[in-house]
TORSEDO-900227 format. One record per atom (N, C-alpha, C): x, z, y. Coordinates in steps of 0.02 Angstrom, whole numbers, padded with zeros to 5 digits, always signed. Layout:
# TORSEDO-900227
XZY;...
# end
This chain:
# TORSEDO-900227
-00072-02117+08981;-00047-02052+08960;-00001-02062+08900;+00053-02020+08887;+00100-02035+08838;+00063-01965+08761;+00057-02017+08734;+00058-01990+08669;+00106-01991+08587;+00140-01943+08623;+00190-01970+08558;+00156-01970+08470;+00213-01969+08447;+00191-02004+08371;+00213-01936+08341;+00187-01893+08287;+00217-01832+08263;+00295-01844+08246;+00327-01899+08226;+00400-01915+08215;+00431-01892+08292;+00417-01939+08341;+00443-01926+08413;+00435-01855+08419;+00396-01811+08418;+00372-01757+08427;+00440-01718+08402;+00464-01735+08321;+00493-01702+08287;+00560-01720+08289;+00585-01774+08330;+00651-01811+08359;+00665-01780+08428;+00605-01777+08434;+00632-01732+08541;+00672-01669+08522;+00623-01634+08476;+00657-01543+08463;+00700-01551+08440;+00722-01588+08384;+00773-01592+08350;+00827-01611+08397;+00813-01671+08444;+00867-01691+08480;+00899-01641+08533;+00854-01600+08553;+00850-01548+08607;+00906-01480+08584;+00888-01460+08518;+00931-01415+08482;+00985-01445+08475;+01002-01502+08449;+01079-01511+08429;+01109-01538+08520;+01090-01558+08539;+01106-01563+08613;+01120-01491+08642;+01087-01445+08631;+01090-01364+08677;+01167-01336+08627;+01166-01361+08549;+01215-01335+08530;+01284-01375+08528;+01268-01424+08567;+01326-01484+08566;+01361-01478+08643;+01319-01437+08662;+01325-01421+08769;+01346-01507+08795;+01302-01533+08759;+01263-01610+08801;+01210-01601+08850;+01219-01629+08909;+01167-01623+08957;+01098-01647+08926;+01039-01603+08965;+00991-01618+08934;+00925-01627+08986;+00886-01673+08977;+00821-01677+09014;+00790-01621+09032;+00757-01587+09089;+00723-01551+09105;+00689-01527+09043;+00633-01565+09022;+00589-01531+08963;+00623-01531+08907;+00680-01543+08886;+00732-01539+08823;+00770-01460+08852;+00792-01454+08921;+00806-01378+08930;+00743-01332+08903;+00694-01329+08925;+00626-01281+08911;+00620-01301+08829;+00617-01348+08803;+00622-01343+08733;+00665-01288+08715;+00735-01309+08731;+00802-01273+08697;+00776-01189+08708;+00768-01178+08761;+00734-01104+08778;+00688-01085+08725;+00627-01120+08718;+00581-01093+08653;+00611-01075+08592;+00657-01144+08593;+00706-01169+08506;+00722-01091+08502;+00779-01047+08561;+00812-01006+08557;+00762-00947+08538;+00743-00940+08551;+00657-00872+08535;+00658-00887+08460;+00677-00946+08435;+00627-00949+08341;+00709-00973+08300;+00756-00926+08294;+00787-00943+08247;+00780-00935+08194;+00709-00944+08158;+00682-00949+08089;+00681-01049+08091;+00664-01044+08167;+00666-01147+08148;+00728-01168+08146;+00784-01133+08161;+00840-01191+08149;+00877-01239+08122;+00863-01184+08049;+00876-01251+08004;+00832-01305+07991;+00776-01302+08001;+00725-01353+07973;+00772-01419+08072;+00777-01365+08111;+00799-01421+08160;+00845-01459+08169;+00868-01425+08112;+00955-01442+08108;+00965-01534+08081;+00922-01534+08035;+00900-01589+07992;+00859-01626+08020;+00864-01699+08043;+00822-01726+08088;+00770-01793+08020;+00787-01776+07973;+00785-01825+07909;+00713-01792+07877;+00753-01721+07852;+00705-01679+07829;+00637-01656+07855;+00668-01642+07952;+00619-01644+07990;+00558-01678+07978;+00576-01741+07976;+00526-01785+07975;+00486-01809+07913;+00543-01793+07850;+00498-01811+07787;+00444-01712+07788;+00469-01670+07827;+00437-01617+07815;+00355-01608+07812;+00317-01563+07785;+00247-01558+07769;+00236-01508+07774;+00175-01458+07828;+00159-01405+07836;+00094-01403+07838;+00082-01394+07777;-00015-01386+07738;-00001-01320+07750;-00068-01303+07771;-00105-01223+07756;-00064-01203+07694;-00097-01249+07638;-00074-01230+07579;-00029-01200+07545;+00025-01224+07572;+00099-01214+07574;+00139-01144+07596;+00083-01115+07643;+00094-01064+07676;+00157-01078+07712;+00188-01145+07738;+00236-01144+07799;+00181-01167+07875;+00223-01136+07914;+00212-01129+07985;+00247-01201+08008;+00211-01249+08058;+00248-01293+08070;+00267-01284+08143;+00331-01291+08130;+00387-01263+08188;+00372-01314+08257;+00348-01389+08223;+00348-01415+08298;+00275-01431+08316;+00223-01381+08281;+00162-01379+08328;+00193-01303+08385;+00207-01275+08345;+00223-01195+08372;+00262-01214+08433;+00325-01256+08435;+00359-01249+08494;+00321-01317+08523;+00274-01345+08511;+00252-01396+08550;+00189-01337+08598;+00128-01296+08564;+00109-01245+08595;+00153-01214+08652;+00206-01200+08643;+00240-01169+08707;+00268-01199+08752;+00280-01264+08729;+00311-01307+08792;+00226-01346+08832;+00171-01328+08790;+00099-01339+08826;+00073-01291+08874;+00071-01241+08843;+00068-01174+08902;+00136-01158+08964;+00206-01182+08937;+00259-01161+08998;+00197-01219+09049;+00184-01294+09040;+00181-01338+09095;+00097-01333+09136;+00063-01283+09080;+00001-01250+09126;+00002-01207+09171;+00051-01171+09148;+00092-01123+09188;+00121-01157+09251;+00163-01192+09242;+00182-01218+09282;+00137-01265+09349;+00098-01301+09334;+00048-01336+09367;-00013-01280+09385;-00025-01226+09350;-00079-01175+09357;-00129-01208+09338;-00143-01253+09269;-00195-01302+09259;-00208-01267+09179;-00264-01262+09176;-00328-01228+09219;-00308-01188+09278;-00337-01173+09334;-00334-01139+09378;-00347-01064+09341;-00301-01030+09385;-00298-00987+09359;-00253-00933+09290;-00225-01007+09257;-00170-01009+09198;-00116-00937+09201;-00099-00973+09262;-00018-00937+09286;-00026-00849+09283;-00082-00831+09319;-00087-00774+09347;-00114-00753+09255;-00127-00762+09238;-00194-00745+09158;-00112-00746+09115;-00084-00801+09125;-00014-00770+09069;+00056-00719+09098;+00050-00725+09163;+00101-00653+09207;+00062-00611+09165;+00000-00591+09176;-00023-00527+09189;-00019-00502+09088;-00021-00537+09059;-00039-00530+08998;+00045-00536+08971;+00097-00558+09003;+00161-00547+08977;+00190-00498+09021;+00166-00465+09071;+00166-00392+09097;+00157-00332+09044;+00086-00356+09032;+00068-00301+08994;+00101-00301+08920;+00119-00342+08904;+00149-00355+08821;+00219-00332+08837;+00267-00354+08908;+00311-00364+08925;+00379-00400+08879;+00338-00466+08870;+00369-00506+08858;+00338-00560+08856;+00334-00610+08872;+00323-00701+08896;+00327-00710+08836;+00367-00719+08773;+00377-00751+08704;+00298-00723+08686;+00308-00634+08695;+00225-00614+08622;+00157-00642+08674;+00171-00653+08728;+00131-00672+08795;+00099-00738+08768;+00143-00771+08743;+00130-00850+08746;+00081-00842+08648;+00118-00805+08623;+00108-00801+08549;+00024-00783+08554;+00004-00739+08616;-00071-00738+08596;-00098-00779+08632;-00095-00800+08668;-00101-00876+08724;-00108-00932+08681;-00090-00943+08634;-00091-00993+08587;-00136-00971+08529;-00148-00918+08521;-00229-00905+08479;-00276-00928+08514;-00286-00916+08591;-00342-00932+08639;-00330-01031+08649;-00279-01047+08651;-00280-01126+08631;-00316-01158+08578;-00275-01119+08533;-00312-01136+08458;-00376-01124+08429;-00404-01056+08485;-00480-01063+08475;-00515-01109+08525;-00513-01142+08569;-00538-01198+08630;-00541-01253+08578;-00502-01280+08562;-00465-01335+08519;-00518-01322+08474;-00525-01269+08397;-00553-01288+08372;-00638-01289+08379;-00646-01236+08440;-00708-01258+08463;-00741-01320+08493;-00697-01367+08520;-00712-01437+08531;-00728-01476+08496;-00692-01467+08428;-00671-01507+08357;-00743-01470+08342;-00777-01430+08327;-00824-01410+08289;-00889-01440+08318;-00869-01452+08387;-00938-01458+08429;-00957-01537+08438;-00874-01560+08455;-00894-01620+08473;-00885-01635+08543;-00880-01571+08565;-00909-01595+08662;-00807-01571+08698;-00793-01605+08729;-00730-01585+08777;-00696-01511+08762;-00646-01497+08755;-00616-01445+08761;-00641-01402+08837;-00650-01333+08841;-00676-01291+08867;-00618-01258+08924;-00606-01282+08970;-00551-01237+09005;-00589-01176+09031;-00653-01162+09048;-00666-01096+09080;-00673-01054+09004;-00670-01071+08965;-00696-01021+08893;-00596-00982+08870;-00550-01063+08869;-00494-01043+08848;-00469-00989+08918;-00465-01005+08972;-00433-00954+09020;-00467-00891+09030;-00550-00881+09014;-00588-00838+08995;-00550-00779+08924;-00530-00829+08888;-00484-00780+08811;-00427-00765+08852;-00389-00781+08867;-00325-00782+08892;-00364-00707+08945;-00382-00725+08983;-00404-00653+09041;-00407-00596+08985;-00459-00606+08940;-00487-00563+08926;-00420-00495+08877;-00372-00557+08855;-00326-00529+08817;-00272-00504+08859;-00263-00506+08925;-00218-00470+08968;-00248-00413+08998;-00297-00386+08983;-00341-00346+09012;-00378-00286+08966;-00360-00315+08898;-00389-00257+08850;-00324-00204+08820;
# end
């Protein structure tokens, strides 16, 4: 399995943005990046800078948002979506970017229900939970 390094992580987006704004052809998942990139022009400049990028630091503390967990979250849910992995994924984020009617605020609470799986694993110890996370995800297209 490929696990990149948070630098690689922060070299793909970066490379992906100045490529979408350079109209350089781009890899399949560097297109779906550029798509997210385009949703958050609060990240641009931090993307703009591939230097800064990387010396960058996003503590709680700090109160900054780090731009490439956020668009790494959405390029995680487009490819669950895509595969329907968890079963069931696809239909749980239509129905919930129906009702929001919009896929961007769709994904934005989709990624609270990540982030609670995640840190329920981390707390427990035991595997990440796919019937609990697509369980949040239902439950939030439906209330």
């Amino acid at each position: 399995m490929f696990q990149p390094s948070q630098h690689d992580v922060r070299r793909f987006f970066c490379a992906a943005f100045a490529k979408q704004h350079a109209g350089e052809p781009m890899s399949a998942m560097e297109t779906l990046a550029a798509q997210w990139i385009a949703e958050h022009p609060e990240y641009h400049a931090e993307l703009s800078d591939v230097d800064a990028a990387l010396a960058a630091s996003y503590s709680v503390e700090e109160g900054r948002s780090n731009p490439f967990l956020h668009l790494s979250m959405h390029l995680s849910i487009s490819e669950q979506c895509s595969i329907d992995q968890p079963s069931g994924i696809r239909q749980a984020v239509e129905l919930l970017a129906a009702k929001r009617n919009s896929l961007h605020e769709a994904h934005h609470e989709v990624m609270e229900s990540l982030g609670e799986m995640i840190w329920a694993s981390q707390r427990s110890g035991l595997p990440p939970d796919p019937h609990a996370y697509l369980d949040s995800v239902r439950r939030r297209a439906t209330r």
